[in-house]
DRENROVEX-497536 format. One record per residue (C-alpha): x, y, z. Coordinates in pm, whole numbers, plus 50000, padded with zeros to 5 digits. Each point is the difference from the previous one (the first is absolute). Layout:
N
XYZ;...
This chain:
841
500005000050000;502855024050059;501534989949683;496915009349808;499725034050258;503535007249825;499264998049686;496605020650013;502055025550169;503394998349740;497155004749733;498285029450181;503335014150033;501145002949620;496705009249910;501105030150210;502705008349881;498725000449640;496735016950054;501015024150299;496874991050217;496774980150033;497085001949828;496645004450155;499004961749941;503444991450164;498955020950300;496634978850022;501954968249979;502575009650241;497885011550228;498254962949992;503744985050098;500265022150310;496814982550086;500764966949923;503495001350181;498495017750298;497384974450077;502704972750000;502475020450214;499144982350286;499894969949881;503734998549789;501165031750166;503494990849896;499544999549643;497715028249979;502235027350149;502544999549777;497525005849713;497995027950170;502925016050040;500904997349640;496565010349873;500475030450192;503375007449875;498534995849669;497255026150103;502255026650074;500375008049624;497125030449943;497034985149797;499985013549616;496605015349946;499295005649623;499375038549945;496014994649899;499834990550373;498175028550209;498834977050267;501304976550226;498924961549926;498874978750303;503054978749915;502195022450171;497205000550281;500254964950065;503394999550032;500865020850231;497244978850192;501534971749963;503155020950145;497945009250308;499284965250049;503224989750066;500425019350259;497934973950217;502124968550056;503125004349796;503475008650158;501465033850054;502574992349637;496434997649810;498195028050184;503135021149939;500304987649633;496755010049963;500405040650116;503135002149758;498114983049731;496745032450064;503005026550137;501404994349625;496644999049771;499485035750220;503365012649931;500594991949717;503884996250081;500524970749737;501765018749759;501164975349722;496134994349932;499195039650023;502665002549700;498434978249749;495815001150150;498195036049971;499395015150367;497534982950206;497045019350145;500464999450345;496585008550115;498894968349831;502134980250210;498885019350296;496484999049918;500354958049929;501344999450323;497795014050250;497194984649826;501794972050100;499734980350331;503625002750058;500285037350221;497804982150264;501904969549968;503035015650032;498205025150281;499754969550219;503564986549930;501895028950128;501064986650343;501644969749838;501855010549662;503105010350250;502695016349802;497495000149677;498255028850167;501475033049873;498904986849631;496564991250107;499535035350165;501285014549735;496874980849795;497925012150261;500965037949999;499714999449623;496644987549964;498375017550290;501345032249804;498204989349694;497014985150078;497705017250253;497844967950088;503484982750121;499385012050327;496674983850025;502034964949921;502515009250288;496705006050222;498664969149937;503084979550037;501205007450342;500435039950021;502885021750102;500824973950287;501814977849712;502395030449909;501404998950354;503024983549914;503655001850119;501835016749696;502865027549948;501565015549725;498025011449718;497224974350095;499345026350257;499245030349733;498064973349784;497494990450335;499255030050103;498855010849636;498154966850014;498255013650346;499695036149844;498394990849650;497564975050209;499135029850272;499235025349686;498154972649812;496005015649944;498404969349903;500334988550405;497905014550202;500595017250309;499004966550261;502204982249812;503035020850001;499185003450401;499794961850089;502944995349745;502475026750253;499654977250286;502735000450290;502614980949866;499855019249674;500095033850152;503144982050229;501914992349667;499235029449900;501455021650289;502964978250020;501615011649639;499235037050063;502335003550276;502884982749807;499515021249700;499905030250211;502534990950201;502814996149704;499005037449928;502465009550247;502504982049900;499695008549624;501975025749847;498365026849836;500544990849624;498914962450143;497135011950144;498415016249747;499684965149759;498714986550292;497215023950048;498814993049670;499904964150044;499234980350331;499095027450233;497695015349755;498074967849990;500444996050354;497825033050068;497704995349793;499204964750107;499975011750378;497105030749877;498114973749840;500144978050310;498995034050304;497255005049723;498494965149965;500484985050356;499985023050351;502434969550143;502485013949796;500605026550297;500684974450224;502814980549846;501555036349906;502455010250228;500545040550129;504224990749913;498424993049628;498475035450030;502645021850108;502084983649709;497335009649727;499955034250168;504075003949976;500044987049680;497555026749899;501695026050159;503394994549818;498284996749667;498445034150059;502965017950125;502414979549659;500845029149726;499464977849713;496434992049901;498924978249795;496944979249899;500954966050177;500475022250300;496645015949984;498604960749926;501134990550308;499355033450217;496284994949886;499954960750087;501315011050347;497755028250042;497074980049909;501124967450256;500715031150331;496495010249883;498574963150036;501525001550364;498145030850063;497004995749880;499754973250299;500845024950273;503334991850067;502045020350177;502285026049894;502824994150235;501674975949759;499945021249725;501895028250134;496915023549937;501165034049953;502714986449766;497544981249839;497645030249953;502235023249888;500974975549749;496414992449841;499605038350032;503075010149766;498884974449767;496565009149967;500495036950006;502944996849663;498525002349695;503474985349819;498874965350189;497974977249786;496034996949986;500094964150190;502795006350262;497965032550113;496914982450006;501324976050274;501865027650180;496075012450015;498394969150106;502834996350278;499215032950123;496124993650042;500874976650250;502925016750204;499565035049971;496854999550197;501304975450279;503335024750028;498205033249915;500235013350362;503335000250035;501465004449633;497705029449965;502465017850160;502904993849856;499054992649631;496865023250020;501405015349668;501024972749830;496304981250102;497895032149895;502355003149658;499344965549914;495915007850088;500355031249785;501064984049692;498244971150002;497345014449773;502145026949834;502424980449816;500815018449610;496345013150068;498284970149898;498924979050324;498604971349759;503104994649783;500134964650177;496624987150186;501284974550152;503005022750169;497145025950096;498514970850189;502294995350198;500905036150088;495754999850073;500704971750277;502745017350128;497735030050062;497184974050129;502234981950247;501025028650139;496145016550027;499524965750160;502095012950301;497335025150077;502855018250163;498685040150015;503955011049930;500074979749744;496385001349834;500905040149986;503174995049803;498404984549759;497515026649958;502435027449996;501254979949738;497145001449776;499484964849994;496145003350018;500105019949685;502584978249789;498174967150089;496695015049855;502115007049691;501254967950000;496404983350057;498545023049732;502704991949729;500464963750091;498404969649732;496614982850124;502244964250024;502515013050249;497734987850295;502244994850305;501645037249902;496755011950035;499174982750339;502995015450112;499525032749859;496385002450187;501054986650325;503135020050039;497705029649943;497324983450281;503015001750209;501095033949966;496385017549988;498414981150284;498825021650299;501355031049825;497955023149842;502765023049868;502014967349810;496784995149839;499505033649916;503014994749754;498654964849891;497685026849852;497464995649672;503254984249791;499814970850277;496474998749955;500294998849618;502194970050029;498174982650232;496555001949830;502094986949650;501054969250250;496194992450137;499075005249616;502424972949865;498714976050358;496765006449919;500414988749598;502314966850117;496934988350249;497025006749753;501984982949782;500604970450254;496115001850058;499064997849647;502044968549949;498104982350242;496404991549934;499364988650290;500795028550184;497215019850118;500395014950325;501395035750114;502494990650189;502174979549835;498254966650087;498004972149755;496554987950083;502044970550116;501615018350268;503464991349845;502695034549984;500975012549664;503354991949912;502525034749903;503255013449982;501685002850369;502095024449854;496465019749885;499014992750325;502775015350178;500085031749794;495915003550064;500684999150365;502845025649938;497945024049835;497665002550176;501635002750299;501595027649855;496875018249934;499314994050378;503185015350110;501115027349763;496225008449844;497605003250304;502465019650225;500365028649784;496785021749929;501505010749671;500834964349865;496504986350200;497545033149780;502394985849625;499784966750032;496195001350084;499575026749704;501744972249738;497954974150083;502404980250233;497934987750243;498064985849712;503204977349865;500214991650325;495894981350087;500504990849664;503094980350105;497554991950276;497584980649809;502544980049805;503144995350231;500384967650187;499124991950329;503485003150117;500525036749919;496445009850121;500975007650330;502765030149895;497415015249767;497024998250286;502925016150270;500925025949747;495955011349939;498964995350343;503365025950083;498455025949741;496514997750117;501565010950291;502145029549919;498015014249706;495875006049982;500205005149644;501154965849916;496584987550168;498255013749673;502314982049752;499534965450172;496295005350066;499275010149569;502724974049901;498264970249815;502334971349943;500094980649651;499344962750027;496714985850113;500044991350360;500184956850056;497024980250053;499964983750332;498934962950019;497884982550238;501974992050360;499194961350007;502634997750335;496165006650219;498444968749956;502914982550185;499555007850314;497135011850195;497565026649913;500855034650221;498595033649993;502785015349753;499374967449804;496445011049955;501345031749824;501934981849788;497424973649876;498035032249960;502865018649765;500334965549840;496025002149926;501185035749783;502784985249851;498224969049823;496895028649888;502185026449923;502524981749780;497964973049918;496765006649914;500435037449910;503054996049901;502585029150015;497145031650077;502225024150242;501705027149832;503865002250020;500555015950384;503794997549942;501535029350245;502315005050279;497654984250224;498944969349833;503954988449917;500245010650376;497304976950098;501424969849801;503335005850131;498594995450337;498324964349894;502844987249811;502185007450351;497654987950195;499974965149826;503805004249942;500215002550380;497324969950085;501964977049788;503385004750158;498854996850400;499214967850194;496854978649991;499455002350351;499225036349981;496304997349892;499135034850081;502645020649830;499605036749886;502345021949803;500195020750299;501764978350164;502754997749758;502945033550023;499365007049620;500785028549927;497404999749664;497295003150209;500745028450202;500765020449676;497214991849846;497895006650284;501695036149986;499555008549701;496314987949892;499435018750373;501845032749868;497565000549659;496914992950214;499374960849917;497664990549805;498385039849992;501465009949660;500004968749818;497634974749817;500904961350175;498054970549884;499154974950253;502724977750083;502185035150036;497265017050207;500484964550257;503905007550009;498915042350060;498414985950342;502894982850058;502645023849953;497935027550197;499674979950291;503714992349983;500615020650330;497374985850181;500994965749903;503825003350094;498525009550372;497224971450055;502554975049889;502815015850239;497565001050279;499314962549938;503534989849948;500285011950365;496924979350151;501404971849804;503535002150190;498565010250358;497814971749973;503544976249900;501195013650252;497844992950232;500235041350138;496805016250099;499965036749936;498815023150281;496335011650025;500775030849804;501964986149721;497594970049980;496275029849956;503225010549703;500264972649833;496024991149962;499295032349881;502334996349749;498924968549914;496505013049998;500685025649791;502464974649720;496094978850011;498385028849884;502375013949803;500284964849801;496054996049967;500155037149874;502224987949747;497754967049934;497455022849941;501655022649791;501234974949750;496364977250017;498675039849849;502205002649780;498904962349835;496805010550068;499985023549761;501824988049765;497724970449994;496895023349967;502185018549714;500554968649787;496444989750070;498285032049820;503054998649724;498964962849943;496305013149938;500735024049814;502034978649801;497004979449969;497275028849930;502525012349715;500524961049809;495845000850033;499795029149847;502384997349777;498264965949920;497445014649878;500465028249841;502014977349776;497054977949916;497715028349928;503045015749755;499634964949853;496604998249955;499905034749773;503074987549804;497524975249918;497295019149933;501535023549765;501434967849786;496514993949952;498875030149939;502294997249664;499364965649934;495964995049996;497535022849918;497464980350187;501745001350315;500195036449918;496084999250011;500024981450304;501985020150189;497765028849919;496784988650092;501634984650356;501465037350068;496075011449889;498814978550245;502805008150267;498725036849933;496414993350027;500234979050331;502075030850137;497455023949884;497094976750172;501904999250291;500545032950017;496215012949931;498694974450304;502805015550260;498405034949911;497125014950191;496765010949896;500995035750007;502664994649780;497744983349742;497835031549962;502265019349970;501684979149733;496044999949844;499615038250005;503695004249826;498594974849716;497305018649981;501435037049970;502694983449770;496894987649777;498565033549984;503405015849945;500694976149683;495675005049861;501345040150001;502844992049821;498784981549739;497135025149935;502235026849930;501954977949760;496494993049834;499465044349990;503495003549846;
């Protein structure tokens, strides 16, 4: 069997080195003698090593593709299968045969065949390849290839470069705890690429890159960054910068990936590792020669220090005023580039306002110089948007301080006023710079009516354009969804409509902003209620979800309060979508009947005839006060589903909502129900929401019976006459309410009752009147048909008019008759003269 082995593989051979390279069928039937010897390895593992071994020399020489090929075949695909497969139970001369045999087909290092073949397309190799089941084959075989390893993470590096979905085969066959190997040299370089192109891979999700950073990867990971940063030191200059382009570059941006994905990452870092990035920044700052490698790895440093700080860590270990000063001079020179100043920004949203006590005194200058020209750079502020973000959260983090000292630096700066330029020149897509934007300016205007004085009508302007463009994006959201009916951002089904969060976030932004910088200023409150802001805004009401309700309902219960003149706007305001139909409550006929159950079955009773069997007859009542009134509802069975069973007798009082109380506030600053038209189920909630106070108190007053009488305490005489007048007084004030709401069905019962008859009275006579319009169609196509119907018809009106006549002359009296005689008789005499003097003439 060898003998004949020999010869197939003498033949192969010359047929090599005539033709330069196998054809496509030879690929196919080579790929069937991997197979064939594989299977048998076990079995004659002597005989079949030898010529594996040779097969794979053999397959070293580059495949010749012919130049009409522009795809690769699934030949080459099921050979490098057949390649992964050997890695299973072949020896470490095979597996190693094997990654020189693929390290050469990528390389292409076989020159003598390069010479006399045209070039082969590497991608097609590649491509054939991961296809292939041999990267997860190979994936798994890392801890055992021994010195073979370099070449298979070279593989590795090479296709997780090309092919995004490599990292998804990595995943699946064992994660990031495989590559946790013991190398050196330039295996080291080639791994951490390996862990880099795997961390920045987008077709993993973020769980996945989470559970794949577990402890013993973020352990191997810590353990090489200390070594690389360690040889800095003992580098010489020229030395040092190769190296900064190669390992430690990596190395950095490897350990950002790592602080972003997994919080652990903190724990395995040491402070030592700190103060070393911080050095090394600080002698790449203060180095003469500049250069883009050096800027490469000043922003890969900057951007690790600012993982650290994001996680409140403390400044101590990164000599702070050193490090501030640094990020300072680099964000404040324009001769730095776009990305390095960018970082030096983000750094200094985090430190500057933990350290802005004590460096405001001694880099006060330098601070308010780098404020002062954030937004005045070549007098264009939006040259780069995404470098004017960042100057933005520099101004926000430190308006999150809510220092006084430093809130009034920033005003004397003028930041007010160049944020609402920024806001007003900014594109629609920009979201979180517009988040920003507004809540730096909430920041700076809140509880001061002079800041907001300068937010003036241009702030105003802005912010209107931003509740225009919020207001378009949910109608829109609305109109995709057919299902969606309700006012406040829920489906008949109860179920929350799905948006943006980053809408979201900017919805809450603005209109916090109108709550803070609008309604404290008289001059900015009298504008925006003259263009029709308040408008945008219970327009954004009606359509917003459920989520963002409770800013909007804070921000118009804060203007009823400060202003009378809004009260007009929200009492005319009329909203544009039909108000949702409410469904019969089926949750009563579970339990046992009770007094507010009898209301219910009652309203239940209106529902089925109103919607039902009148169908849709109440005009559109959509104001203030009916979205109000839903709002409440929708809470109230928001709340009922989230407490316990046990509680039987729950009330929305006794939940600290604050939805309620605004509500209650504001429907009790327009007057209730006085100025507006409610239909039935909204005129139930009205009672409701009036009687909010009262409620609040009879169910405090019984929350403490109900814990003397745990308690087993009995109140003295005086307390004790209290407590049943109050309870007294919560009986009467809940059958008052009873009573209110059984009048209100009441009537509306007796309503639908006459608007049924009438709706019956009109189909009568509608009925017939269009039978008798029938009947003289008819008549008159006889009339033009038939003479003798004509006839007919005459003599039976003759009659009609004769019977009338009879009837007529037997209703009169006998006064009338003579009287009728004696006008014959003069009209007799009157017609005998006339004809005589016809006869004379």
């Amino acid at each position: 069997m060898a003998n004949s082995l020999q010869t197939i593989f003498q033949d192969s051979e010359d047929f090599l080195s005539r033709t330069s390279g196998f054809h496509l069928d030879e690929l196919s039937s080579l790929s069937k003698l991997i197979a064939q010897y594989r299977r048998r390895f076990s079995e004659i593992k002597i005989s079949c090593e030898p010529v594996l071994l040779r097969i794979l020399t053999l397959c070293e020489l580059p495949f010749l593709w012919h130049s009409s090929q522009d795809a690769p075949h699934d030949a080459m695909k099921h050979l490098f299968s057949e390649f992964g497969y050997l890695f299973g139970d072949t020896t470490s001369d095979i597996q190693a045969g094997v990654l020189n045999a693929v390290n050469a087909h990528l390389l292409r290092s076989n020159q003598r065949v390069l010479r006399k073949a045209p070039h082969v397309p590497n991608y097609f190799i590649m491509n054939a390849l991961y296809k292939s089941t041999f990267t997860a084959s190979l994936y798994k075989s890392l801890a055992n290839l021994g010195a073979a390893v370099p070449i298979a993470l070279r593989i590795l590096r090479q296709l997780l470069s090309e092919f995004a979905g490599a990292a998804k085969i990595v995943s699946d066959s064992g994660g990031l705890s495989t590559l946790c190997l013991d190398v050196s040299g330039t295996s080291v370089e080639q791994l951490i690429d390996i862990f880099v192109l795997f961390l920045s891979a987008q077709e993993l999700d973020e769980q996945i890159l989470t559970t794949s950073l577990n402890r013993k990867v973020l352990d191997f990971l810590v353990l090489y960054l200390p070594t690389e940063l360690g040889r800095l030191k003992t580098l010489s200059p020229k030395k040092k910068m190769g190296l900064r382009k190669g390992v430690l570059f990596s190395i950095l941006r490897l350990a950002t990936l790592a602080f972003l994905h997994n919080a652990e990452m903190l724990e395995v870092f040491e402070e030592v590792h700190m103060k070393t990035l911080t050095d090394e920044l600080l002698d790449l700052v203060n180095k003469e020669r500049k250069s883009t490698d050096i800027d490469e790895v000043l922003s890969a440093i900057l951007s690790i220090l600012t993982c650290i700080l994001s996680s409140k860590k403390t400044l101590s270990v990164l000599n702070g005023r050193k490090f501030l000063k640094v990020c300072l001079d680099i964000a404040c020179n324009d001769f730095q580039s776009s990305s390095l100043r960018k970082h030096a920004f983000l750094c200094l949203c985090y430190i500057l306002p933990r350290m802005m006590p004590e460096a405001n005194k001694e880099l006060a200058d330098q601070i308010k110089r780098c404020l002062d020209c954030s937004f005045q750079d070549n007098q264009d502020p939006l040259r780069d948007s995404a470098f004017v973000e960042e100057k933005v959260m520099l101004c926000l983090s430190l308006s999150m301080t809510n220092d006084p000292e430093i809130l009034k630096m920033l005003s004397d700066l003028g930041t007010i006023e160049n944020t609402v330029n920024v806001l007003s020149q900014v594109n629609r897509s920009d979201i979180n710079l517009l988040s920003n934007g507004l809540l730096t300016l909430t920041q700076l205007c809140a509880e001061n009516a002079e800041r907001c004085r300068r937010f003036g009508t241009n702030g105003s302007n802005m912010l209107m354009r931003i509740l225009t463009g919020l207001l378009k994006y949910f109608s829109e959201s609305v109109s995709r969804n057919d299902e969606f009916q309700s006012l406040i951002g829920y489906h008949q089904t109860g179920e929350p409509i799905k948006v943006d969060p980053d809408f979201s976030r900017l919805a809450v932004c603005a209109v916090e902003a109108v709550r803070w910088c609008i309604l404290d200023s008289i001059e900015n409150r009298m504008y925006f209620l003259q263009q029709g802001g308040y408008t945008q805004i219970l327009s954004l009401l009606e359509c917003a979800p459920l989520t963002l309700i409770g800013s909007i309902v804070r921000c118009l219960c804060v203007a009823c309060q400060q202003d009378a003149s809004v009260e007009s706007a929200l009492i005319a305001w009329r909203g544009a979508r039909k108000p949702p139909k409410v469904g019969v409550d089926e949750s009563i006929f579970s339990k046992d009947t009770t007094a507010n159950d009898e209301i219910m079955l009652k309203l239940n009773e209106h529902r089925l005839g109103t919607q039902c069997l009148l169908g849709d007859v109440e005009s559109d009542r959509n104001n203030l006060a009916s979205i109000l009134c839903h709002l409440w509802r929708c809470n109230m069975e928001r709340l009922i589903g989230e407490i316990n069973e046990r509680q039987i007798n729950w009330s929305p009082v006794q939940e600290p909502d604050e939805q309620f109380v605004l509500i209650y506030l504001i429907l009790k600053k327009l007057g209730f129900e006085e100025h507006f038209e409610l239909n039935t189920e909204d005129q139930i909630t009205m009672v409701d929401i009036e009687n909010y106070r009262g409620k609040k108190i009879d169910e405090s007053i019984s929350h403490i019976q109900d814990d003397l009488r745990e308690s087993g305490l009995r109140p003295v005489s005086a307390d004790r006459r209290q407590l049943q007048q109050a309870e007294e007084i919560a009986k009467i004030r809940g059958e008052g309410i009873r009573s209110k709401k059984m009048a209100i069905l009441r009537a509306a019962n007796d309503a639908d009752a006459w608007l049924e008859a009438e709706c019956c009275n009109l189909t009568r006579e509608l009925s017939r009147r269009r039978a008798l319009l029938k009947q003289r169609e008819l008549d008159a196509r006889l009339r033009d048909t038939s003479i003798a119907y004509l006839r007919a018809s005459k003599a039976n009106k003759h009659d009609a008019i004769a019977a009338s006549m009879l009837t007529i002359q037997n209703e009169k009296s006998a006064h009338d008759l003579e009287n009728t005689k004696q006008f014959l008789q003069i009209e007799q005499s009157c017609s005998e003269v006339e004809c005589e003097e016809h006869m004379l003439e």
